[in-house]
KEPARO-10713 format. One record per atom (N, C-alpha, C): residue number from 1; atom name; z, x, y. Coordinates in steps of 0.02 Angstrom, whole numbers, padded with zeros to 5 digits. Last residue first. Layout:
N
<NUM; "CA"; <Z; X; Y>>
...
***
This chain:
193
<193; "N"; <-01566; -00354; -00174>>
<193; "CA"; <-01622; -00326; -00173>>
<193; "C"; <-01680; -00369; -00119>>
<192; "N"; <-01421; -00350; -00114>>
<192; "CA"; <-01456; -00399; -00138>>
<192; "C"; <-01537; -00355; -00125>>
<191; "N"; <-01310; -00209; -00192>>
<191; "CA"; <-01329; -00250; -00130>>
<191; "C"; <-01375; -00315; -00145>>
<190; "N"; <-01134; -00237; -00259>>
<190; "CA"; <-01211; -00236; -00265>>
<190; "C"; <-01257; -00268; -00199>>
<189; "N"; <-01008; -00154; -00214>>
<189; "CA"; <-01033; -00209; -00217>>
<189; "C"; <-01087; -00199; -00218>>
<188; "N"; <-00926; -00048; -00141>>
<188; "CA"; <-00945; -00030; -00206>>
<188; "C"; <-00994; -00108; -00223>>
<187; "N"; <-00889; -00030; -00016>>
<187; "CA"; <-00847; -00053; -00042>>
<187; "C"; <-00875; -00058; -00107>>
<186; "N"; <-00969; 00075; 00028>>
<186; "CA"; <-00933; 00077; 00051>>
<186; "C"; <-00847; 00018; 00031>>
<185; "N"; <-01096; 00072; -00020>>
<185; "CA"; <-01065; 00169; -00016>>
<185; "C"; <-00996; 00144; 00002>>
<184; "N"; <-01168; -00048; -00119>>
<184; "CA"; <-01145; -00027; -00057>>
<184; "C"; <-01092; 00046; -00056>>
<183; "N"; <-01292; -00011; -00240>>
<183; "CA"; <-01238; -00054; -00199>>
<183; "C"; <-01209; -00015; -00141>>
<182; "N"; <-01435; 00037; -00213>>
<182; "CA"; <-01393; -00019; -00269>>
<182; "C"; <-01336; -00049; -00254>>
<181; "N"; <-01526; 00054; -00071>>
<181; "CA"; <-01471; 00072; -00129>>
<181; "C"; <-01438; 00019; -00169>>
<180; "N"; <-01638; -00004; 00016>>
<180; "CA"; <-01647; 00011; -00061>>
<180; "C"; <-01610; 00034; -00115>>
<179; "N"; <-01575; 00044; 00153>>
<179; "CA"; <-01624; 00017; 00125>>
<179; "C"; <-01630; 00047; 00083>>
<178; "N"; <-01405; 00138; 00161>>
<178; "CA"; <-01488; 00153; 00168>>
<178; "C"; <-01509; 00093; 00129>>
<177; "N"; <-01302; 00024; 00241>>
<177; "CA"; <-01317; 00060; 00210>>
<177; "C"; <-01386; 00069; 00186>>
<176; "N"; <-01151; -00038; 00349>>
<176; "CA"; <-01226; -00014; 00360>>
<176; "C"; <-01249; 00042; 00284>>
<175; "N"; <-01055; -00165; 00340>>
<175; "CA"; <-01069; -00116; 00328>>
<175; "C"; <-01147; -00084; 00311>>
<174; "N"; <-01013; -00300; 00269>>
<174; "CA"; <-01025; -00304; 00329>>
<174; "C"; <-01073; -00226; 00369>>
<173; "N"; <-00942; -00319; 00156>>
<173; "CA"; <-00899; -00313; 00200>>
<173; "C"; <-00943; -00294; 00242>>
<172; "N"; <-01063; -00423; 00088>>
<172; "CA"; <-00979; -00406; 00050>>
<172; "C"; <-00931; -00407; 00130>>
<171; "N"; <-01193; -00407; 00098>>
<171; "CA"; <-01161; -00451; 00122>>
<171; "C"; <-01072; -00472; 00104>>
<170; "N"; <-01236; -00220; 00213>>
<170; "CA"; <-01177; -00273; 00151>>
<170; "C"; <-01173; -00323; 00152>>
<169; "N"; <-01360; -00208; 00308>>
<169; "CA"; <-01300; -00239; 00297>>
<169; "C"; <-01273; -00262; 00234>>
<168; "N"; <-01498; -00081; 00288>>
<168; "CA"; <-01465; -00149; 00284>>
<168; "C"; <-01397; -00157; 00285>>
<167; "N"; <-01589; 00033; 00367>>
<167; "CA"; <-01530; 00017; 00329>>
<167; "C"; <-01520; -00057; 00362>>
<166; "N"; <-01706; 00172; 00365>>
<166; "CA"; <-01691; 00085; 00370>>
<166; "C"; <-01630; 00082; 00321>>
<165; "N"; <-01720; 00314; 00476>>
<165; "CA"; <-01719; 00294; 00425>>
<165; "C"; <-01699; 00230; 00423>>
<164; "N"; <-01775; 00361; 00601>>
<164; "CA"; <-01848; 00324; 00552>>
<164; "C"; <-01800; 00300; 00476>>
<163; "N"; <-01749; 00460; 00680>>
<163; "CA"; <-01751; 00490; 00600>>
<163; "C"; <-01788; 00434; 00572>>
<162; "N"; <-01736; 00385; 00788>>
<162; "CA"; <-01739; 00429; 00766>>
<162; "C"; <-01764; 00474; 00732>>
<161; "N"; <-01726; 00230; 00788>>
<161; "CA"; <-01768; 00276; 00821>>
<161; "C"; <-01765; 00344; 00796>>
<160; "N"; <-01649; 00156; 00624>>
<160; "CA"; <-01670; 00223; 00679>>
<160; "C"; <-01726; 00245; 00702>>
<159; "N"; <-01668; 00031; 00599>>
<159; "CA"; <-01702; 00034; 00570>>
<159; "C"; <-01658; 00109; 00654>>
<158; "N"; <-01602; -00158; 00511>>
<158; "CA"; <-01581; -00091; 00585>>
<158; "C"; <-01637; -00021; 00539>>
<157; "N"; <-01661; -00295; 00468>>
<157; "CA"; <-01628; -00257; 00446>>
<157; "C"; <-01608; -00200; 00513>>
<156; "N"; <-01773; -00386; 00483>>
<156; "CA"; <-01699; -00389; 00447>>
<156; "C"; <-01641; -00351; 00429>>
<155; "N"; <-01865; -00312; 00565>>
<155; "CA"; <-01878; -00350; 00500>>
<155; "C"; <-01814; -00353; 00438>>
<154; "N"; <-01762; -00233; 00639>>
<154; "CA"; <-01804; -00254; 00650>>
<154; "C"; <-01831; -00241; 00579>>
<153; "N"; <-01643; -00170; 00796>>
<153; "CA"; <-01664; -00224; 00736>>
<153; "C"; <-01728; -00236; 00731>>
<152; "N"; <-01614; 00003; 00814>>
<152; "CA"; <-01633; -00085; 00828>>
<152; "C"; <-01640; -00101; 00768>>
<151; "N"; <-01504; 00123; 00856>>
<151; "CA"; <-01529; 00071; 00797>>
<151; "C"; <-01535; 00021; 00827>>
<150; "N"; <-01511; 00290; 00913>>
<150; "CA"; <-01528; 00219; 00922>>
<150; "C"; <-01537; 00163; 00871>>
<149; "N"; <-01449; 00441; 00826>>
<149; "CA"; <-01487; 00397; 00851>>
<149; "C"; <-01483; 00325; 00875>>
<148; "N"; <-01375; 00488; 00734>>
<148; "CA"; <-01322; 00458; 00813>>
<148; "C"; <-01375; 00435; 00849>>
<147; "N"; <-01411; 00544; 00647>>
<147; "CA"; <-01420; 00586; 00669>>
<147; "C"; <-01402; 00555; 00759>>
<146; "N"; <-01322; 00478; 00531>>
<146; "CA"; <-01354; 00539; 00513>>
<146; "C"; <-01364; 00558; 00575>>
<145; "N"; <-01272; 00349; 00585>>
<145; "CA"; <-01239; 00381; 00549>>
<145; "C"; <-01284; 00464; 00528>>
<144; "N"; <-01343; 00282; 00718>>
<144; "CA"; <-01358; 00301; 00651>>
<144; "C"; <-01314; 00356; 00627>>
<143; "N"; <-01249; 00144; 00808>>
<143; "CA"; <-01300; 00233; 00812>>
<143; "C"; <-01302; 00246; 00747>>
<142; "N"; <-01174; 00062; 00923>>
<142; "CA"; <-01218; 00067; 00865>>
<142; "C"; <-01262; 00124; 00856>>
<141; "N"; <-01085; 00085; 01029>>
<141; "CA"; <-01068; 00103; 00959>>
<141; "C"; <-01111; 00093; 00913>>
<140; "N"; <-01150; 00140; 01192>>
<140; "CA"; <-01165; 00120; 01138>>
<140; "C"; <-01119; 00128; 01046>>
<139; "N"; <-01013; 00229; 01271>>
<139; "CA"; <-01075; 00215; 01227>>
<139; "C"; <-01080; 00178; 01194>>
<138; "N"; <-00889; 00207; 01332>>
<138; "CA"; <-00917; 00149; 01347>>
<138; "C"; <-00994; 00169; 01328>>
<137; "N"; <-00878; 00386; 01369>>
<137; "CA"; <-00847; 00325; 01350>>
<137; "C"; <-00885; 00265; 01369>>
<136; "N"; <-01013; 00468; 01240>>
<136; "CA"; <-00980; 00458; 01324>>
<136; "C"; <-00942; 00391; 01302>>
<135; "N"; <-00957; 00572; 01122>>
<135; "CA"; <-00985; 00518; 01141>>
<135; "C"; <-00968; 00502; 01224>>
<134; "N"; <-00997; 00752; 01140>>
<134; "CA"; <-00943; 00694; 01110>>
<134; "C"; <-00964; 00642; 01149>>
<133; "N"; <-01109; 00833; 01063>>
<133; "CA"; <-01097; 00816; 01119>>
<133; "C"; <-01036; 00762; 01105>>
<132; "N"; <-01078; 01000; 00983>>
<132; "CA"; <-01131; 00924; 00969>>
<132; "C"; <-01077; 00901; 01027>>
<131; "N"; <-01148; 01119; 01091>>
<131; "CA"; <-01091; 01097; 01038>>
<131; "C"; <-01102; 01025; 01026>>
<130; "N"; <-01289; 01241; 01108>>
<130; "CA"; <-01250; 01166; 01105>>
<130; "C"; <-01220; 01131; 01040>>
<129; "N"; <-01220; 01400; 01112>>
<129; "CA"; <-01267; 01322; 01115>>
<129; "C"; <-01238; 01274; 01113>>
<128; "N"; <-01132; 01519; 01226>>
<128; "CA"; <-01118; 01443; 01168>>
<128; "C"; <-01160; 01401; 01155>>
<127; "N"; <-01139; 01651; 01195>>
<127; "CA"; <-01184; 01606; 01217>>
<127; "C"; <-01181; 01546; 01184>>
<126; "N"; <-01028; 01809; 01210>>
<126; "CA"; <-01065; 01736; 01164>>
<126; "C"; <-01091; 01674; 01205>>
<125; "N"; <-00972; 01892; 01233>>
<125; "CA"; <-01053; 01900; 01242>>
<125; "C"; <-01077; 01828; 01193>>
<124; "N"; <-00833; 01899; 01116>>
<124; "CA"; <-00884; 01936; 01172>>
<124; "C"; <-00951; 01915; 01164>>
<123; "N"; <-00783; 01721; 01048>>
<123; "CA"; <-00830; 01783; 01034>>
<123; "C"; <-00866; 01814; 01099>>
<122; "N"; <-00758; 01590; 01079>>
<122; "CA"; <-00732; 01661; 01101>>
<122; "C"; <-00756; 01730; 01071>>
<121; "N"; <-00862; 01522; 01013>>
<121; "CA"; <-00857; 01509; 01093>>
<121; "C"; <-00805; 01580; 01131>>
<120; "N"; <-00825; 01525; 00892>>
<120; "CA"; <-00879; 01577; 00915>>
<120; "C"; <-00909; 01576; 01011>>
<119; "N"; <-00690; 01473; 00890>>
<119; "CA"; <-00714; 01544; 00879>>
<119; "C"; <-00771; 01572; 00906>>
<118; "N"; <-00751; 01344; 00891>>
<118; "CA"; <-00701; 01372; 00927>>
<118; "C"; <-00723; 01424; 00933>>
<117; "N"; <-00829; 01339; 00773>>
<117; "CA"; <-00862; 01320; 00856>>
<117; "C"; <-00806; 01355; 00914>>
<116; "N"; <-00727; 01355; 00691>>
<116; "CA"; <-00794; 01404; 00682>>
<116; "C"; <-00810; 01398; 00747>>
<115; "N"; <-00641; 01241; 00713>>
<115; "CA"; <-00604; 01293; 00712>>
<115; "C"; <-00672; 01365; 00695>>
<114; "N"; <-00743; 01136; 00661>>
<114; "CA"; <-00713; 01133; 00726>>
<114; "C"; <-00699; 01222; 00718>>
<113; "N"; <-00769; 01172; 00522>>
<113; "CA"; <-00813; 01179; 00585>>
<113; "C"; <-00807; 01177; 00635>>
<112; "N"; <-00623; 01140; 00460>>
<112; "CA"; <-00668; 01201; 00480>>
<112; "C"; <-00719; 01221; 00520>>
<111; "N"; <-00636; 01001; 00479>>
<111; "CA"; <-00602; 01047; 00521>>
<111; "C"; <-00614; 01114; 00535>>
<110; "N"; <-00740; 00971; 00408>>
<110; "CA"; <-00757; 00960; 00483>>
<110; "C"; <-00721; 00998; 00526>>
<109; "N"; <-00714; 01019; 00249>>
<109; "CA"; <-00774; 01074; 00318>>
<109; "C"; <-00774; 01055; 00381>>
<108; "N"; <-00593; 00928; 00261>>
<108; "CA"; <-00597; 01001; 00265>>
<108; "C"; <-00652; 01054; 00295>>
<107; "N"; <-00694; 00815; 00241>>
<107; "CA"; <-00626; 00824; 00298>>
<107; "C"; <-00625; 00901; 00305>>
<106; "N"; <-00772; 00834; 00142>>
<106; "CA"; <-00802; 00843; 00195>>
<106; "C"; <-00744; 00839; 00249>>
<105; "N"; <-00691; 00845; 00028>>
<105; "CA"; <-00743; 00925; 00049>>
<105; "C"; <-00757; 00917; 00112>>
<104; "N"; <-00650; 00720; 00017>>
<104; "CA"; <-00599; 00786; 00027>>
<104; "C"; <-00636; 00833; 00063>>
<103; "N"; <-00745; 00667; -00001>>
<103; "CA"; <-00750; 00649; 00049>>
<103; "C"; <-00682; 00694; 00062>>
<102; "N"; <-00794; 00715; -00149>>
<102; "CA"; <-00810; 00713; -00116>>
<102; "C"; <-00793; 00721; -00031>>
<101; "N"; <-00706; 00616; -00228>>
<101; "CA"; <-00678; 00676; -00220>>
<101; "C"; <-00702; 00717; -00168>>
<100; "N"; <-00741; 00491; -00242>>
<100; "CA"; <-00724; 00498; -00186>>
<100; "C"; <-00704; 00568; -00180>>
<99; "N"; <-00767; 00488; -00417>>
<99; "CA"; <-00810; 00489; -00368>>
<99; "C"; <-00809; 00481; -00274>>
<98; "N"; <-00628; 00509; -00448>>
<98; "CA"; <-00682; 00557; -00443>>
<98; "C"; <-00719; 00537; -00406>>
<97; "N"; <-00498; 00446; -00319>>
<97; "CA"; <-00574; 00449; -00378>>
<97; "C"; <-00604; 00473; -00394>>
<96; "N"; <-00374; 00552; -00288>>
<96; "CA"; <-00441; 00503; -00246>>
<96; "C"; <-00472; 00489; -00319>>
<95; "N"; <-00200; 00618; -00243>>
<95; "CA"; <-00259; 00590; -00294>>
<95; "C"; <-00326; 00525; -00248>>
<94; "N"; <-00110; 00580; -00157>>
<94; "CA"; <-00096; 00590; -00229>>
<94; "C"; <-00156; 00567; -00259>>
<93; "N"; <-00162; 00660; -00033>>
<93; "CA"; <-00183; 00594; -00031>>
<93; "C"; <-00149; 00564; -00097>>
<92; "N"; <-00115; 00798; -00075>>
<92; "CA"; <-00086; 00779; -00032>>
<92; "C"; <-00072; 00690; -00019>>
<91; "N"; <-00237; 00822; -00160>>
<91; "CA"; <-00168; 00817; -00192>>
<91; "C"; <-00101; 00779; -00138>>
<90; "N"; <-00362; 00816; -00082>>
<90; "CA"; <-00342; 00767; -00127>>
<90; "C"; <-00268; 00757; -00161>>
<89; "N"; <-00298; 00936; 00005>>
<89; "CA"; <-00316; 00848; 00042>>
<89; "C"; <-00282; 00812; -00011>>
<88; "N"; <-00329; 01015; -00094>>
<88; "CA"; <-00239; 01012; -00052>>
<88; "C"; <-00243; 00953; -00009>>
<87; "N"; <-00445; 01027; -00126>>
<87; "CA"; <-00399; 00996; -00177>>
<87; "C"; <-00314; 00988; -00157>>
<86; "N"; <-00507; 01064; 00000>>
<86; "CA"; <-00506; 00991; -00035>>
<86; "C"; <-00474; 00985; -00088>>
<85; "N"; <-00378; 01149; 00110>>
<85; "CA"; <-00466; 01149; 00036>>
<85; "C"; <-00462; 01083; 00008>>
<84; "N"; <-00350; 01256; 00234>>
<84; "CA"; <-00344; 01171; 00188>>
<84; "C"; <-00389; 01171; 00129>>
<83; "N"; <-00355; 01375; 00281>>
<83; "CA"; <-00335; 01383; 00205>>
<83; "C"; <-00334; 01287; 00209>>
<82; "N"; <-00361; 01354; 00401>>
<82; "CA"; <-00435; 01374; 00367>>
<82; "C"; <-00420; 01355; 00307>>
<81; "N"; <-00228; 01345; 00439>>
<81; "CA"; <-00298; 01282; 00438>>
<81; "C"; <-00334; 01310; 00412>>
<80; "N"; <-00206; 01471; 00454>>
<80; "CA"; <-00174; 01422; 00417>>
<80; "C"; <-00198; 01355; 00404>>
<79; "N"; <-00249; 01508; 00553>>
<79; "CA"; <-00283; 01539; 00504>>
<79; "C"; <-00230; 01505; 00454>>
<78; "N"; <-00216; 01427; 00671>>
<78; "CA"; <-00298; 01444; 00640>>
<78; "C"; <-00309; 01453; 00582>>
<77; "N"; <-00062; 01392; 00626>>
<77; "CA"; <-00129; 01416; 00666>>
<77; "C"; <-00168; 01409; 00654>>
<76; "N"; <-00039; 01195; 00661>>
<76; "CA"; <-00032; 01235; 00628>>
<76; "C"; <-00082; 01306; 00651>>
<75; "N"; <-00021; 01087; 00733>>
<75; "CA"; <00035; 01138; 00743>>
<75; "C"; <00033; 01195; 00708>>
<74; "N"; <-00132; 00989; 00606>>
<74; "CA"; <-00091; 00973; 00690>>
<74; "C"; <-00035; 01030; 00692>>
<73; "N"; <-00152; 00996; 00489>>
<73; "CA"; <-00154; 01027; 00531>>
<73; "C"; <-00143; 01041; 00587>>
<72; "N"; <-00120; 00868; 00419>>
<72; "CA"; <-00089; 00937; 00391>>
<72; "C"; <-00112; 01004; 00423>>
<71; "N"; <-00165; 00771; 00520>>
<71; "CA"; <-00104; 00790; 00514>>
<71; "C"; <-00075; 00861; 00479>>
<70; "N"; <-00294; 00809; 00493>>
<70; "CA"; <-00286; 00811; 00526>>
<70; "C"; <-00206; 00791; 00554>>
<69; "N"; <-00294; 00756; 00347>>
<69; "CA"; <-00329; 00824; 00364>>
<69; "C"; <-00287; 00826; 00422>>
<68; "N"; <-00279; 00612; 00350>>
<68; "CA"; <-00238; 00651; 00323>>
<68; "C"; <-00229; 00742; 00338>>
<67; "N"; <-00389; 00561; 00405>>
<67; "CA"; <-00336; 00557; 00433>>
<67; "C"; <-00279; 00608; 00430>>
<66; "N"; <-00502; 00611; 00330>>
<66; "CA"; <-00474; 00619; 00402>>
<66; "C"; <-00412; 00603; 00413>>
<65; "N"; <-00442; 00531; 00212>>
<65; "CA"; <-00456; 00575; 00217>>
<65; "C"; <-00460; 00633; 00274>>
<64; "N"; <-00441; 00395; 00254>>
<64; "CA"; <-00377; 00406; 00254>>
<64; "C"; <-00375; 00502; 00252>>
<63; "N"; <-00600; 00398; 00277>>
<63; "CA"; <-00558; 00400; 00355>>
<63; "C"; <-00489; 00404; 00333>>
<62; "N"; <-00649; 00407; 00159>>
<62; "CA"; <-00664; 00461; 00240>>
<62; "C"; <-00619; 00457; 00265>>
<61; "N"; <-00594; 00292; 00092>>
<61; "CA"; <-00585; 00363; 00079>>
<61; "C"; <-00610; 00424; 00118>>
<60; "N"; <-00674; 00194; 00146>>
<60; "CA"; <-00583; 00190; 00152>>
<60; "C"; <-00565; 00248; 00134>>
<59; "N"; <-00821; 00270; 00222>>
<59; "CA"; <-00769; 00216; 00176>>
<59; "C"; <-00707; 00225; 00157>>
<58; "N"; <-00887; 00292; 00365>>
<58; "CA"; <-00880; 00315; 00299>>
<58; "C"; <-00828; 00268; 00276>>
<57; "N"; <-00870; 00381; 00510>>
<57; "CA"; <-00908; 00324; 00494>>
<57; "C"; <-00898; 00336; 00402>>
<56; "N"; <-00735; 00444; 00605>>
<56; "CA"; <-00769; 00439; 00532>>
<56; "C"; <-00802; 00366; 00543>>
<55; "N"; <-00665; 00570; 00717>>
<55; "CA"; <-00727; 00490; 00724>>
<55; "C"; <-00736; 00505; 00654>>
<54; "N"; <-00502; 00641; 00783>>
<54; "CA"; <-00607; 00637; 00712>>
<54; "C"; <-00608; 00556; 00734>>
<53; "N"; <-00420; 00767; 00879>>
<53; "CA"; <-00435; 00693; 00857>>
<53; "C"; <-00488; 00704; 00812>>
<52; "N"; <-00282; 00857; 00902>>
<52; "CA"; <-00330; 00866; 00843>>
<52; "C"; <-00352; 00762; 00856>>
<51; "N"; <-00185; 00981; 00981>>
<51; "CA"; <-00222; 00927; 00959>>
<51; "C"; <-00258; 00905; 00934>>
<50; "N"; <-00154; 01117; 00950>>
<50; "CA"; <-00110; 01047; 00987>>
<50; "C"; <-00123; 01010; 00977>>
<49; "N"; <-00141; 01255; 00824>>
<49; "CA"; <-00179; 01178; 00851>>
<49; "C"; <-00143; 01126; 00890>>
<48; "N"; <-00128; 01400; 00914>>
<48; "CA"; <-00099; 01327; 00861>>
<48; "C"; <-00156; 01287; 00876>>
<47; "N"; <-00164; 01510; 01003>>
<47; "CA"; <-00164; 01533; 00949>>
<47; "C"; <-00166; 01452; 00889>>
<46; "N"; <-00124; 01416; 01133>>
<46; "CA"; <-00088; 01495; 01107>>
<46; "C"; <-00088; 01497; 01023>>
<45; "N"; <-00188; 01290; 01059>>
<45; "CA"; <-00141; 01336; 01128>>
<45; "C"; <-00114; 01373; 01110>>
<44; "N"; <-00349; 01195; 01072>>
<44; "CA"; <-00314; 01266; 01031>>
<44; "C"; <-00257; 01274; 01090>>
<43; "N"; <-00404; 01061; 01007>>
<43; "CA"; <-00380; 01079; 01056>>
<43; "C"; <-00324; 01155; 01039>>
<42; "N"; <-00555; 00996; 00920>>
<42; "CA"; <-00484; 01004; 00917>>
<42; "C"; <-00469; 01050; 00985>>
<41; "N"; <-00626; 00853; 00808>>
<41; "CA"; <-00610; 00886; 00895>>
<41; "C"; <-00541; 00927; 00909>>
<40; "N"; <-00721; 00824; 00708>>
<40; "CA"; <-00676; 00827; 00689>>
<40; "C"; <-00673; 00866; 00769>>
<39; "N"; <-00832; 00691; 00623>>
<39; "CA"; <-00834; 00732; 00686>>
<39; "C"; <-00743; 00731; 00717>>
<38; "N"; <-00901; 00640; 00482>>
<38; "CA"; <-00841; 00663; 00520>>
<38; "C"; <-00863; 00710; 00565>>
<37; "N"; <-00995; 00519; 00379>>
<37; "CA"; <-01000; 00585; 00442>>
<37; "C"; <-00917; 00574; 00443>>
<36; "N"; <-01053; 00480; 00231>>
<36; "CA"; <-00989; 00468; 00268>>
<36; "C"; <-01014; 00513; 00307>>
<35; "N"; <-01161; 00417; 00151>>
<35; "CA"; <-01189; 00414; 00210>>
<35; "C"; <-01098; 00398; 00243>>
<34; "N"; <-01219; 00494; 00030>>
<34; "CA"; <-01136; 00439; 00036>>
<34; "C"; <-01142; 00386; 00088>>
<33; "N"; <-01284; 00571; 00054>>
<33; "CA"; <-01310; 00527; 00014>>
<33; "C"; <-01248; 00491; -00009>>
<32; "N"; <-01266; 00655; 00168>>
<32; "CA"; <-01322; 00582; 00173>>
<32; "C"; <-01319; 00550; 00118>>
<31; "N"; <-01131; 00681; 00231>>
<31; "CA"; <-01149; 00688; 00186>>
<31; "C"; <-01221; 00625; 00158>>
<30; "N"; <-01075; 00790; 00354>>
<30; "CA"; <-01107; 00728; 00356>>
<30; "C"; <-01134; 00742; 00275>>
<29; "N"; <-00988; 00871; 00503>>
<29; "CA"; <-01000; 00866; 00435>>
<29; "C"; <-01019; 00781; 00410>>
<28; "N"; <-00928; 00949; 00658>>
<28; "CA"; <-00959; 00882; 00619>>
<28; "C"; <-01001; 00890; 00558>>
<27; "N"; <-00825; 01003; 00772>>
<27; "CA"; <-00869; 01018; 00703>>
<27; "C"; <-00875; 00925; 00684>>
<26; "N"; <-00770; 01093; 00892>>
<26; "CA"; <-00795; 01011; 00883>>
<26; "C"; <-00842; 01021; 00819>>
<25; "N"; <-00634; 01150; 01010>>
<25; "CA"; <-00701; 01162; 00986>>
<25; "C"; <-00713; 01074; 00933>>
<24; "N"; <-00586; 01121; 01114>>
<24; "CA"; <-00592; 01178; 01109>>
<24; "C"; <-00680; 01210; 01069>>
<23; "N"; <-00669; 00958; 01230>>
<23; "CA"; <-00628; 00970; 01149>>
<23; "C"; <-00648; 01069; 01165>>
<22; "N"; <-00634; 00867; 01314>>
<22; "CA"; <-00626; 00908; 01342>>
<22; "C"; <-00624; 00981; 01269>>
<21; "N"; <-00606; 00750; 01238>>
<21; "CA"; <-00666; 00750; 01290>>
<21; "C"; <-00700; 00848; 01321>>
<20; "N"; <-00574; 00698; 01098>>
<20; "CA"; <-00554; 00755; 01162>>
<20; "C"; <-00617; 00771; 01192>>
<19; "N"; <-00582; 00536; 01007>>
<19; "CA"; <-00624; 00600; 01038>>
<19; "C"; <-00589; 00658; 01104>>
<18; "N"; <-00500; 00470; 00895>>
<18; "CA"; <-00534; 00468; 00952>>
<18; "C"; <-00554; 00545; 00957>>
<17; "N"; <-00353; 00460; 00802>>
<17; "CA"; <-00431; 00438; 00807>>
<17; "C"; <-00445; 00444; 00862>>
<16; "N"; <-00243; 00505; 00731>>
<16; "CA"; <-00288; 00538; 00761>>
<16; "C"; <-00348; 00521; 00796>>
<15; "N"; <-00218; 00412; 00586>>
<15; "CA"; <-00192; 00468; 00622>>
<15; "C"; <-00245; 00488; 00677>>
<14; "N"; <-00260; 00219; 00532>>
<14; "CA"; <-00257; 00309; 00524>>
<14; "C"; <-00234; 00341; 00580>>
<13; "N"; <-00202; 00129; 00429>>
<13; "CA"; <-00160; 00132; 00476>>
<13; "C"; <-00184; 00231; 00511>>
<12; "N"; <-00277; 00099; 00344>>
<12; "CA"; <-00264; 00056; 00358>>
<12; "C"; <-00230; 00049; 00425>>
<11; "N"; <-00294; 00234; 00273>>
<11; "CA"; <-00361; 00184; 00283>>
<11; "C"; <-00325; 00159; 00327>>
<10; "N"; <-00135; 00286; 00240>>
<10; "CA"; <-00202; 00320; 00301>>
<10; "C"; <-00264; 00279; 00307>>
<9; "N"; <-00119; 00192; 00133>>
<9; "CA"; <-00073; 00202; 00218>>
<9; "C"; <-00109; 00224; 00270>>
<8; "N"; <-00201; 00239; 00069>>
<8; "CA"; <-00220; 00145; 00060>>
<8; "C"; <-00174; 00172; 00143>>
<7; "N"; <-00177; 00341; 00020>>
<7; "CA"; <-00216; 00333; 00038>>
<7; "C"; <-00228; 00279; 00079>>
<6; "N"; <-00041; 00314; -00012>>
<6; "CA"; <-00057; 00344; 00037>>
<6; "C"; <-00107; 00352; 00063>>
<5; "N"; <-00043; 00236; -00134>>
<5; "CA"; <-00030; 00208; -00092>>
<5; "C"; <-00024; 00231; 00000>>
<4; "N"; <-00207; 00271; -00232>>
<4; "CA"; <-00139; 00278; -00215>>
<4; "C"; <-00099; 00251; -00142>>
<3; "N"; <-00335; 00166; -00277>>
<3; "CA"; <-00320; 00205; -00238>>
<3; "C"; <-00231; 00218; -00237>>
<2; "N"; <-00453; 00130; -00397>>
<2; "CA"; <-00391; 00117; -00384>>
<2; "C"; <-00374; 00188; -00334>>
<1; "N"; <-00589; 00033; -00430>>
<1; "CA"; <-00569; 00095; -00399>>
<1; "C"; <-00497; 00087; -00375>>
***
C-alpha cells in the first residue's frame, strides 16, 4: 500500500487532536467493518468555524484523513464545510488506496455531523438529546471502538462489556481488531489464527 507524502505528513504529524469540552456541536461516524470511528468537535463564531478538534481510532489513513478534513475547514462557514466530499479529502490527501477510499467518506460525514448537531441545537423549540458525550479528562483510554464501552481481558484477548464484541491484538503493530479477521484493519498483516 503506497501512500503519498501528505498523507504519510498528516499520520505522523496530525492537526487538531483532542476534544472541546465545551464543543458547539459533535458528530461521530464509525465504520464496523474497518473498525475506524471519528468523533469530530467543533466550535461555531459568528456563522465560521473557530475551532475544530477529532479523536480517530483507525489506521494511518483515518487519522491523516481527519486531520486533513479538519484543516480544510477550520475558518470556513457552514455552508462551505458542508460542500467537503470525500473526493476533495482524497484529492487534497493526493490520492488514498482504493481500499482506504473509504476513510475519506467517514472524515467528511464526522464533520458533517458535527455541523447537523450544531444546527439542530439552534433550531426553534428544539430539544437537544443527547449529544454523544466527550470523554472526561483522565478516562479510561481503553474502550471499544464501536460503542466506547469497557474492555477487559479475558481468555486472551479484550472482550466489550458492552456490545459483547471480542477482539485481539496484532502481533505486528499492537492494535485492536475483531476476533477472527484475517488480517489486521490496520497495518494489513495476517493475524495468527
Amino acid at each position: 500500500m503506497i501512500y503519498s507524502d501528505k498523507v504519510m505528513e498528516h499520520f505522523q504529524n496530525p492537526r487538531n487532536v483532542g476534544v472541546i469540552k465545551d464543543a458547539d456541536g459533535i458528530g461521530q461516524v464509525g465504520n464496523p467493518v474497518c473498525g475506524d470511528m471519528m468523533t469530530f468537535y467543533i466550535k461555531v463564531v459568528d456563522g465560521r468555524l473557530a475551532d475544530i478538534k477529532f479523536q480517530t481510532f483507525g489506521c494511518g489513513a483515518a487519522i491523516a484523513v481527519s486531520s486533513i478534513v479538519s484543516e480544510m475547514a477550520m475558518g470556513k462557514t457552514l455552508d462551505e464545510a458542508m460542500k467537503i466530499t470525500n473526493s476533495l479529502v482524497a484529492e487534497e490527501l493526493g490520492g488514498l488506496p482504493k481500499n482506504k477510499l473509504h476513510c475519506s467518506n467517514l472524515g467528511a460525514d464526522a464533520l458533517h455531523a458535527a455541523i447537523a448537531n450544531y444546527r439542530e441545537k439552534l433550531a426553534p423549540g428544539a430539544r437537544p438529546g443527547p449529544a454523544i458525550k466527550a470523554p472526561e479528562e483522565g478516562a479510561e483510554a481503553c474502550a471499544c471502538p464501536y460503542c466506547e464501552g469497557p474492555l477487559v481481558e479475558e481468555g486472551g484477548g479484550e472482550i466489550c462489556r458492552k456490545c459483547e464484541i471480542e477482539f485481539v491484538e496484532c502481533p505486528t503493530c499492537g492494535e485492536l481488531n475483531k476476533k477472527g479477521a484475517e488480517t489486521c484493519v490496520h497495518c494489513g498483516e495476517a493475524l495468527e489464527k
